[in-house]
C-alpha positions in Angstrom: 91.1 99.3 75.0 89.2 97.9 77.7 85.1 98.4 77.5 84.6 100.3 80.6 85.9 103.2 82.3 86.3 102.9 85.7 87.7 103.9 88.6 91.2 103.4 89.4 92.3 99.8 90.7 93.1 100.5 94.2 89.4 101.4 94.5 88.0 98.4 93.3 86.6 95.4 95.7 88.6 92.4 96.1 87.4 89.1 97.2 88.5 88.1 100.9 90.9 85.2 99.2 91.8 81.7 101.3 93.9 78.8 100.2 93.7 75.2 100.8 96.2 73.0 99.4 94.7 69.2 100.4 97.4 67.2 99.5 101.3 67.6 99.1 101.5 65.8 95.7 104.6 67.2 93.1 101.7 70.0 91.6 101.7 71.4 94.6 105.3 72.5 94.5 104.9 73.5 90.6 102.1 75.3 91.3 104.1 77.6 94.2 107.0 78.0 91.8 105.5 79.2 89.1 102.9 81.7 90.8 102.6 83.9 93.6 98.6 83.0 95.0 97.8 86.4 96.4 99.3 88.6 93.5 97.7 85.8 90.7 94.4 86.2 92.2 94.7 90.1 92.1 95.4 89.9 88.7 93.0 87.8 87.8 90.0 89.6 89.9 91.4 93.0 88.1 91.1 91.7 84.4 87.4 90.3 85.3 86.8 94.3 86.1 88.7 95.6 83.4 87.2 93.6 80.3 83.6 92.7 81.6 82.3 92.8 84.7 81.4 95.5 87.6 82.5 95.8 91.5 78.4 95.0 92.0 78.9 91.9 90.8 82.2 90.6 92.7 81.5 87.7 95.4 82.7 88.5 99.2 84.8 85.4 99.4 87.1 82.9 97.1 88.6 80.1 98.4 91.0 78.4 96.2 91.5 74.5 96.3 94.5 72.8 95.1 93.8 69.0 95.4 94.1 65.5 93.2 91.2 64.9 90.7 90.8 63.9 86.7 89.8 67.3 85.2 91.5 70.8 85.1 89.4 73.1 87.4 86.1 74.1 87.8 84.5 76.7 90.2 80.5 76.1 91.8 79.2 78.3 94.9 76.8 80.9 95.5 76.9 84.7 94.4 78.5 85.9 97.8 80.8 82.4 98.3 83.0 80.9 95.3 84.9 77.9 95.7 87.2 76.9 92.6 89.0 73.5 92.3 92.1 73.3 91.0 93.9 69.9 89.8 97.0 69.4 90.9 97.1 66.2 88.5 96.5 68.8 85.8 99.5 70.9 87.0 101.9 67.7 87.4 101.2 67.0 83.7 102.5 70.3 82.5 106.1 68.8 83.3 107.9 72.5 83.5 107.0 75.4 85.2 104.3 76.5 82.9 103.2 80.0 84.6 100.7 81.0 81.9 98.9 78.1 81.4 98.0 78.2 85.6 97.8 82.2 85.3 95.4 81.7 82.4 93.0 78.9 84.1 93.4 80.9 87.0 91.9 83.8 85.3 89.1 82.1 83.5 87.6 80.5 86.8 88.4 83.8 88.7 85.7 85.2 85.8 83.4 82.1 86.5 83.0 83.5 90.2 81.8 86.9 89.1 79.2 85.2 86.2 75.4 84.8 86.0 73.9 82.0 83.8 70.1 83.9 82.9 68.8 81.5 85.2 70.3 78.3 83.3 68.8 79.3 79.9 72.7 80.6 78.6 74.1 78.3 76.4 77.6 76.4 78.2 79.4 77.6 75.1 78.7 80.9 75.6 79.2 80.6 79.3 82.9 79.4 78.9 83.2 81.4 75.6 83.0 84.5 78.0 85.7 83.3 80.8 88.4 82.6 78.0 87.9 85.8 76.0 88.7 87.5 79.6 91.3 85.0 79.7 92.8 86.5 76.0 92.6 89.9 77.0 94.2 89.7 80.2 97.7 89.9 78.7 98.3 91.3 75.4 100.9 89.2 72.8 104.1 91.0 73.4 105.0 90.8 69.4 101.7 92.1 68.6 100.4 94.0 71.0 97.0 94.5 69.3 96.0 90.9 69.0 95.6 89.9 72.7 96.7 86.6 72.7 96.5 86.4 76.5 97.1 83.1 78.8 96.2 81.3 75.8 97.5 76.9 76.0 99.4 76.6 73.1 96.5 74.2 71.4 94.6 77.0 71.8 93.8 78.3 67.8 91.0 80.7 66.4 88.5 78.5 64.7 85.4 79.5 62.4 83.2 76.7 63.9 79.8 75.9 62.5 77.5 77.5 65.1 78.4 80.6 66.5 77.9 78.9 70.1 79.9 76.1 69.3 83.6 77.2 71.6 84.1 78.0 74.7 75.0 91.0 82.9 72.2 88.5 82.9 71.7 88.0 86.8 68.1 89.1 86.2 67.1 88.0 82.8 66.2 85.0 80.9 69.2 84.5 77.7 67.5 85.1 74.4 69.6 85.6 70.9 67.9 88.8 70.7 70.5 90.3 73.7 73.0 90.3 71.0 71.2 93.0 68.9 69.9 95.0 72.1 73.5 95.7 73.2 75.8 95.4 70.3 73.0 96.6 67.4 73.3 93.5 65.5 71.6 89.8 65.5 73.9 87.0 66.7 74.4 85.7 63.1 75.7 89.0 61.9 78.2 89.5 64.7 79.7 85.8 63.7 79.6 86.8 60.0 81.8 89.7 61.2 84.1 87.0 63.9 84.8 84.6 60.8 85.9 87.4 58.2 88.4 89.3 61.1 89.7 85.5 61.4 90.2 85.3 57.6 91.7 89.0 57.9 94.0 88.1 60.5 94.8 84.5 59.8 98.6 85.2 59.8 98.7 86.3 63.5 99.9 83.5 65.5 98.9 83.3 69.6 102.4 83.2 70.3 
């Protein structure tokens, strides 16, 4: 279930949303025949409320750019305006109509709009750790339905790494490990103990 308990979605606050498609390359045209920009973005903006974040957080305005460049997306801006880039390169190279994968990249820059960095000292990993686990929960895996599996690439595999930092509301506050234990009641290298023996537990459950 999600984390919070709010109110319900028609009364949450939506981004003013704009589009700018810069060039008419063959992404373009996968990109508007696999999704449906307004109702993508509400989803997206509604999954960032559900699993982490609060209407006091959301920007006023998200523009959306599709244009050419080596990458996948990224978003930059400032906490009223978001801008997120989107590579129509990127899109080309799916070949097929790949809805999810644009839905779920979608969704994890849609939760880069509503994040704070504790004033640059959060680690990146932890940063884009955060966007894909919104990303996961956004849909859950229709054969398993309690293992979100989400918008998730199909490369995309759980992974005991060697740090806990090592993968993909501190507006106010410098990052410290010690947040870990002040919200979830446990230090940082406990709570991965705990991640790497669910993965063990649940190594049979595919993404997809």
């Amino acid at each position: 279930m999600p984390p919070h308990d709010f109110s319900p979605p028609s009364t949450w606050k939506i981004p003013n949303f704009m589009l700018r498609v810069e060039d008419s390359r063959p992404g373009a045209s996968i990109f508007f025949d696999c999704v449906k920009p307004k109702e993508v973005f509400k989803l997206a903006v509604e999954a960032s409320y559900t699993w982490l974040y609060t209407p006091l957080m959301a920007p006023t305005h998200i523009t959306l750019v599709l244009r050419s460049f080596h990458g996948v997306a990224y978003t930059f801006g400032t906490h009223e305006t978001k801008e997120i880039n989107f590579s129509l390169d990127w899109i080309k190279s799916l070949e097929a109509c790949s809805q999810d994968e644009i839905l779920g990249v979608l969704v994890h820059e849609v939760v880069h709009c509503y994040q704070y960095n504790a004033k640059n000292t959060c680690p990146g990993g932890l940063i884009e750790g955060i966007a894909d686990i919104v990303r996961l929960k956004a849909k859950p895996d229709k054969f398993y339905p309690h293992f979100h599996a989400g918008f998730a690439p199909p490369h995309w595999r759980p992974i005991a790494a060697e740090k806990w930092d090592a993968g993909g509301s501190m507006n106010d506050s410098r990052y410290g490990v010690e947040l870990f234990e002040k919200v979830a009641g446990e230090s940082v290298s406990s709570l991965y103990t705990l991640y790497c023996e669910h993965l063990e537990q649940t190594s049979k459950i595919p993404y997809t």
